[in-house]
C-alpha positions in Angstrom: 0.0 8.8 -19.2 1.4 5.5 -18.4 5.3 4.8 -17.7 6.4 2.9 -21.0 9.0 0.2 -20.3 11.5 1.1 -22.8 11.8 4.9 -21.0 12.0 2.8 -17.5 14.7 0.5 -19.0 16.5 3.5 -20.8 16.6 5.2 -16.9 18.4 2.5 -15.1 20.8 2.4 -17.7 21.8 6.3 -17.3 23.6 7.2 -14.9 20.5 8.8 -12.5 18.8 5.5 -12.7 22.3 3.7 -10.7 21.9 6.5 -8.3 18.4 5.9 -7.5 19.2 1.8 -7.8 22.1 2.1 -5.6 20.1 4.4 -2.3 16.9 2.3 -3.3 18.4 -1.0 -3.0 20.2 -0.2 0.0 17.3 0.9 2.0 15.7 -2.9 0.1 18.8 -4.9 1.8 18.3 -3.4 5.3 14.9 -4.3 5.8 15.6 -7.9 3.6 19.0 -9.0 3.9 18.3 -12.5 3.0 15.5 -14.2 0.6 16.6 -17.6 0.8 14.2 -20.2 0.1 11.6 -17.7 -0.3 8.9 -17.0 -3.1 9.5 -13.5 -4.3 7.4 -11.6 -6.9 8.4 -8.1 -8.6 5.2 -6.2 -9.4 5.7 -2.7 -11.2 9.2 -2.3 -12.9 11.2 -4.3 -9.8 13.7 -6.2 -11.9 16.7 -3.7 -10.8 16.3 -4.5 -7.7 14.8 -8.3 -8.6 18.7 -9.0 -9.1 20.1 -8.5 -6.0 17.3 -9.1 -3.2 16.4 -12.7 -5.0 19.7 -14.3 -4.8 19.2 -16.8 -2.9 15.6 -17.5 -3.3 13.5 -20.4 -4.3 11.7 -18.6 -6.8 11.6 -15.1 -8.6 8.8 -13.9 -10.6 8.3 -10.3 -12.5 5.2 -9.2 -13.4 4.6 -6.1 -15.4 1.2 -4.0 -16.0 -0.1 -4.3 -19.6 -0.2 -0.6 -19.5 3.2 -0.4 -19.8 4.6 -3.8 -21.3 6.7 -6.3 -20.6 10.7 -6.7 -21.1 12.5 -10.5 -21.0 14.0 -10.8 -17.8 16.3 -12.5 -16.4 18.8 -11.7 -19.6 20.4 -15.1 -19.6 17.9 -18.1 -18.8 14.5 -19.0 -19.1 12.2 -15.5 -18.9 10.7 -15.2 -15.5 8.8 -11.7 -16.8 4.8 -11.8 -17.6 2.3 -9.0 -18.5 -0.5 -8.8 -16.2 -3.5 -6.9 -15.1 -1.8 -5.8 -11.2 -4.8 -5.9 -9.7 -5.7 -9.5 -11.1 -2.9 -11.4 -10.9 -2.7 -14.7 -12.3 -1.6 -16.6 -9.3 -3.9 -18.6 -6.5 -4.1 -17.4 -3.4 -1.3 -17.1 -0.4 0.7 -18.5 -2.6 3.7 -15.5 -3.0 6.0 -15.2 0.4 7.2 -11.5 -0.8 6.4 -8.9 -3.0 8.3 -6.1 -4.2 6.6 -3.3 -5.8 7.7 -0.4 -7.6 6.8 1.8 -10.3 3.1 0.7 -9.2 0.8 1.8 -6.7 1.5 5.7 -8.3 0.5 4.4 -11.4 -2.8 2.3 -11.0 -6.2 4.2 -10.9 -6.9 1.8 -8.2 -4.6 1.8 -5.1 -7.1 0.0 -2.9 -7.4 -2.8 -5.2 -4.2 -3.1 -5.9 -2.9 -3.3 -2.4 -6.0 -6.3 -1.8 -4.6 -7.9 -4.3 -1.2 -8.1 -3.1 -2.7 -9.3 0.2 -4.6 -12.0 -1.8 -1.2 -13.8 -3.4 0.7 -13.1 -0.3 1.0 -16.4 2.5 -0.4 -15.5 6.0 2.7 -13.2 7.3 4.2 -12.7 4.2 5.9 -9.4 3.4 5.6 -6.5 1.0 8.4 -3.8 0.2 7.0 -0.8 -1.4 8.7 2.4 -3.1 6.3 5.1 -3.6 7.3 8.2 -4.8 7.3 11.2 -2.0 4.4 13.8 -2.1 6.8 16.1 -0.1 9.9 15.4 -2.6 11.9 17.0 -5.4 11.5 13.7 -7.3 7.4 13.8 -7.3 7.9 17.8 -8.9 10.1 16.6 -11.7 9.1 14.8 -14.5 12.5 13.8 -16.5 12.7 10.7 -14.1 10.0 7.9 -13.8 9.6 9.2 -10.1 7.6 12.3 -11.2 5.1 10.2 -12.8 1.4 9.5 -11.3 0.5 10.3 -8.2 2.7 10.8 -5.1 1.8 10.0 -1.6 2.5 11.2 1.5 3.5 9.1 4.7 -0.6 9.5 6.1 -1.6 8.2 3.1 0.1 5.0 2.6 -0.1 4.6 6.4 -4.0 4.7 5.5 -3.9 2.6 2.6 -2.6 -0.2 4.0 -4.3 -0.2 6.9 -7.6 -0.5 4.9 -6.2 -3.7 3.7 -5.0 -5.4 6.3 -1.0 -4.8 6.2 1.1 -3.5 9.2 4.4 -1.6 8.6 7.3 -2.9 10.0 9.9 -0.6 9.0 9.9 2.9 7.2 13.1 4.5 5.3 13.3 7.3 2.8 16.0 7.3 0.1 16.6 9.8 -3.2 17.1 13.2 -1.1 19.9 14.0 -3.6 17.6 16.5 -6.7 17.1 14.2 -9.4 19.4 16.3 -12.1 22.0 14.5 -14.4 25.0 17.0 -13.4 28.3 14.7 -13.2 29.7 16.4 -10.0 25.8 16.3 -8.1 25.8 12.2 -8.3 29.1 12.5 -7.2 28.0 14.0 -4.2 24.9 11.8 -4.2 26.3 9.7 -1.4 26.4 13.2 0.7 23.2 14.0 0.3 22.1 10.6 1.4 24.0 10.9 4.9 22.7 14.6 5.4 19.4 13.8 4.6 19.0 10.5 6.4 20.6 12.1 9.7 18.9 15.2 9.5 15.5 13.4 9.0 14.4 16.0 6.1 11.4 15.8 4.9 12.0 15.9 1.0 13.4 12.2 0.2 12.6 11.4 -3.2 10.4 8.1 -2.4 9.2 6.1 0.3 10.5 2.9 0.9 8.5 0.8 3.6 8.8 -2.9 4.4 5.2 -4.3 5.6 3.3 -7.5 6.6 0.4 -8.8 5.7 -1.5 -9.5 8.9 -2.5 -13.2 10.0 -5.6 -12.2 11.6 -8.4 -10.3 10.6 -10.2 -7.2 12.9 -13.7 -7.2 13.6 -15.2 -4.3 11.9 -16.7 -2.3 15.2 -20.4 -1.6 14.7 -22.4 0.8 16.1 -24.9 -0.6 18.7 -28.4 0.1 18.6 -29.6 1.2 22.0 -33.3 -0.9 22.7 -36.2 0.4 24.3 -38.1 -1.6 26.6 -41.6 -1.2 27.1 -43.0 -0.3 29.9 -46.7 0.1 30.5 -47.6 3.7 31.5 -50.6 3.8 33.6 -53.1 6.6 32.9 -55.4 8.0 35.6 -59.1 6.6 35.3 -61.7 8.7 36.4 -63.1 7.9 39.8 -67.0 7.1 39.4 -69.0 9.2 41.9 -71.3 7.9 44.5 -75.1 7.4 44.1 -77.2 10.1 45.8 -80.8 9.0 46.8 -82.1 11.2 44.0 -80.6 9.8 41.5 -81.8 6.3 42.8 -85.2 7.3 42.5 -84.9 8.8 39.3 -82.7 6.2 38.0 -84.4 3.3 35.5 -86.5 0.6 37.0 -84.4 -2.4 38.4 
């Protein structure tokens, strides 16, 4: 079943969802501390994190999938929110210079597609910050949070994914190793967990957060060579005729 945007909106607002803002949009900042005079489109539910990594930029679009509606955002201004179909987005080509997805690729039937399609809007070098929930993870086992919906992925996997579509990862964080329960003195702690699990490299973060580009060149699928045969007579042994006795001369036909 498909994440509904009023359960999305109703977890950011509790206290869980500023955890998972807060550690989410940390890891965000570090890999894009500064969006100025950049193009910069939310796909997913992004518009937590919308907020603070599109201060300074030119433009800042939010585009939600039809499957799970559409809320006004920005709250104060013109609305800069649009329902969409993610994997045909309404926009021309190379025409976004970042992306931001979450809440997204774990919830299409399509992650291929929706990945191409991100490469489509995206200028030659653009980048593409994704948050992907953690195969691994106590998030992914939980369903209270919007985490342990869809499908998780493990690092191989998106590593895979993107690679079929042409994006190269530049950086690679993990964030949410706190267990996702709403206990007052565990989110206390939550900044804790963060340090322990960040320096211990663990391996059950709550998502993936990796910042990639879209490559400005394209490979040359490698085919496999047919080897070719040249032909070469092959010379077969004739019989030798045998020489002409006298008998057989005068026996022969008349010349």
């Amino acid at each position: 079943m498909s994440l509904d945007v009023a359960d999305l909106r109703s977890f950011y607002a509790s206290p869980l969802g500023h955890v998972a803002r807060r550690f989410i949009g940390t890891a965000m900042l570090r890999f894009w501390p500064d969006c100025a005079r950049q193009r910069v489109l939310g796909l997913g539910y992004a518009t937590p994190y919308l907020s603070v990594l599109g201060m300074n930029a030119e433009r800042v679009i939010a585009f939600m999938p039809a499957a799970q509606g559409v809320v006004n955002w920005p709250h104060q201004g013109l609305s800069a929110s649009a329902l969409v179909e993610p994997t045909l987005l309404p926009l021309p080509t190379a025409s976004i210079d970042r992306v931001v997805l979450v809440h997204a690729l774990e919830e299409t039937e399509s992650p291929d597609d929706l990945i191409e399609e991100v490469g489509r809007v995206l200028s030659p070098g653009g980048r593409m910050i994704l948050v992907v929930p953690n195969r691994r993870g106590l998030w992914a086992r939980m369903d209270s949070t919007p985490f342990g919906q869809g499908r998780p992925f493990s690092r191989s996997q998106l590593e895979a994914l993107m690679r079929s579509a042409e994006f190269s990862p530049e950086g690679w964080s993990e964030a949410l190793y706190v267990p996702p329960l709403r206990q007052r003195l565990l989110l206390r702690s939550a900044a804790a967990w963060e340090r322990l699990g960040a320096g211990l490299s663990l391996p059950f973060a709550g998502v993936h957060v990796i910042d990639a580009t879209k490559q400005v060149y394209r490979r040359i699928p490698l085919r496999a060579t047919r080897r070719s045969f040249a032909f070469r007579p092959i010379l077969l042994p004739q019989p030798t005729p045998a020489p002409r006795t006298g008998r057989d001369r005068e026996h022969g036909p008349p010349g």
